[in-house]
C-alpha positions in Angstrom: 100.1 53.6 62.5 102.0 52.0 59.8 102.5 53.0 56.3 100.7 51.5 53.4 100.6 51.0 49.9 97.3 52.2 48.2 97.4 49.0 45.4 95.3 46.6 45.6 94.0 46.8 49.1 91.8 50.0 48.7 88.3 50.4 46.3 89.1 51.1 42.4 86.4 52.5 40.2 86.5 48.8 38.1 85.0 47.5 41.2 82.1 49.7 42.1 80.5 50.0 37.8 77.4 52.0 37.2 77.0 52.2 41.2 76.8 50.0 44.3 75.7 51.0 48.0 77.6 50.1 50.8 77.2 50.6 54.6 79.6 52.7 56.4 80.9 51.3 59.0 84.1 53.9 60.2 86.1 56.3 58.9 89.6 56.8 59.9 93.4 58.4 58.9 95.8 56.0 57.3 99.1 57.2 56.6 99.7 55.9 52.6 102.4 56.5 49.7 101.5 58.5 47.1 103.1 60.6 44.6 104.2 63.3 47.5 105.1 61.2 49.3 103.4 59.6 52.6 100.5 61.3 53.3 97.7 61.1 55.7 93.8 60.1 54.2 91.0 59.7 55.2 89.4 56.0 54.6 86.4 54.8 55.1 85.4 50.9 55.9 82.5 49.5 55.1 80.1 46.9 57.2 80.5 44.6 54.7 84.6 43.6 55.1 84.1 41.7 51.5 84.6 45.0 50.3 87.9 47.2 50.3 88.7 50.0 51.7 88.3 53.6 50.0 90.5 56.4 50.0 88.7 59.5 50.4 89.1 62.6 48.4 88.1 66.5 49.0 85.4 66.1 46.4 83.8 62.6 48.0 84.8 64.2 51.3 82.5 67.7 50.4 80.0 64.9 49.3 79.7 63.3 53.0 79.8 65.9 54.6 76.9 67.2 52.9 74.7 64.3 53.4 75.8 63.4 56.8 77.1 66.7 58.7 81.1 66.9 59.1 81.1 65.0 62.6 82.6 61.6 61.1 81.0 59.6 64.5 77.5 60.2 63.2 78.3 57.8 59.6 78.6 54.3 61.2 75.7 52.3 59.5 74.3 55.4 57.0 74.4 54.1 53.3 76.4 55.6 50.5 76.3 54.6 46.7 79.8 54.8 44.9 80.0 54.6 41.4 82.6 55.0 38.6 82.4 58.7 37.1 84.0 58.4 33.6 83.9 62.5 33.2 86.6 62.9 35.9 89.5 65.1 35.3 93.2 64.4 36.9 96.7 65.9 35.1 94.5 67.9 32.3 92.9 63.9 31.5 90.3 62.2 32.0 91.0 59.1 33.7 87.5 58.3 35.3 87.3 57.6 39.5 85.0 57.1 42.1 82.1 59.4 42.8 79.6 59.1 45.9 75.7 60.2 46.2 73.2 59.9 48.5 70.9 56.4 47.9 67.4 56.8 46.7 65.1 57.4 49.0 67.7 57.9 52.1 67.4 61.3 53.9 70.4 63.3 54.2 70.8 64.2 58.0 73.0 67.1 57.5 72.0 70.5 59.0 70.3 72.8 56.4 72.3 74.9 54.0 71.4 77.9 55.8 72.7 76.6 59.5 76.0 76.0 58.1 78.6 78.5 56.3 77.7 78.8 52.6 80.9 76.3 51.4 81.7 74.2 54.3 84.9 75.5 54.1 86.8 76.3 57.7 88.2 80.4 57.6 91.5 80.4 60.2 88.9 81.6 63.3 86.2 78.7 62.4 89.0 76.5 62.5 90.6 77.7 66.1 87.1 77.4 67.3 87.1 73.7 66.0 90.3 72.8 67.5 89.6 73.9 70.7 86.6 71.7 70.9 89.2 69.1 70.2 91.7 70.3 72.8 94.1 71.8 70.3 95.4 75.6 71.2 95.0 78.1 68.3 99.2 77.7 68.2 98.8 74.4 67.6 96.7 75.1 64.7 98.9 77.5 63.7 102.2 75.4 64.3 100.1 72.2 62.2 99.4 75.0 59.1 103.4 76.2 59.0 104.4 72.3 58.8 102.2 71.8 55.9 104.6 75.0 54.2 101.8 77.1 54.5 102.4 80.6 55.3 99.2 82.0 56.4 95.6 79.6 55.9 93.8 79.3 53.4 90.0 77.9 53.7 90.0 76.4 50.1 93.4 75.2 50.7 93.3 73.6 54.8 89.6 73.0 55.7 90.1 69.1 53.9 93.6 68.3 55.6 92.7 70.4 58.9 89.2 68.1 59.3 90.6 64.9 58.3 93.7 66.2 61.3 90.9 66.6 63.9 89.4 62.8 62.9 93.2 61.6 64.4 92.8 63.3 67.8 89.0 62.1 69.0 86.1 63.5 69.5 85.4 67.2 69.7 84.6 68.1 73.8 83.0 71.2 74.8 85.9 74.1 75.5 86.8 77.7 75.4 87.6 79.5 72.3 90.1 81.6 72.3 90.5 84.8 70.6 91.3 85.1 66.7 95.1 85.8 66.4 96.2 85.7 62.9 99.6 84.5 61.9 
């Protein structure tokens, strides 16, 4: 996976105005430069290759999820309007940025509010669980946390990173959990 410059080649609120739907067609991890630094994202293509990529952030990302479950496999060909949200905040500014919602009149195929945890968010155990349905050891999770600098985890924090990790590693097979050991 080579390293990419976000300018130019990936969506900008100028191009999407008051709101445009577009047809998912994957989503991946690109590794791209930003102001940290390279840093894995999440990026989504659309059906329609006319249009440019776009860089996924936690708030879109909290967005998908909710309309289409977490499991990233189940958003080829679902619809998604992205539009330009002048009231977003970034540095204490407002600088404006894409925004997604749910199209009118699509159903959201996401389990019920009540079938999932209350915030989406993963706590250290939910996410053990996770990564041993994608063949990762609860070491390994904990190992992946401490090379982000983090010395313990932190749901708010690692659920976005942690998720957009398991998209890099396949799908999620059926596997024991082991038991919570907190570091």
């Amino acid at each position: 996976m080579g390293i990419r410059a976000p300018f130019g080649s990936f969506l900008k609120q100028e191009d999407v105005g008051t709101g445009v739907t577009l047809t998912i067609e994957s989503v991946g991890i690109e590794q791209l430069e930003g102001d940290k630094g390279v840093e894995q994202k999440v990026v989504v293509t659309w059906t329609d290759a006319n249009w440019k990529k776009w860089v996924v952030n936690k708030t879109n990302w909290e967005i998908l999820c909710s309309i289409y479950g977490p499991d990233t496999d189940n958003w080829h060909g679902k619809p998604i309007e992205v539009y330009n949200d002048a009231s977003i905040m970034f540095g204490g500014k407002r600088v404006g940025g894409i925004r997604c919602r749910k199209p009118s009149g699509v159903v959201a195929t996401a389990a019920p509010a009540a079938a999932k945890p209350d915030t989406g968010l993963l706590t250290f155990p939910m996410a053990v669980e996770l990564a041993n349905k994608h063949g990762m050891t609860k070491e390994q999770v904990v190992e992946l946390a401490k090379s982000k600098g983090n010395k313990g985890w932190d749901a708010a924090r690692d659920t976005a990173w942690f998720r957009a990790h398991l998209l890099t590693i396949g799908p999620a097979e059926p596997g024991a959990v082991e038991e919570e050991v907190p570091f």
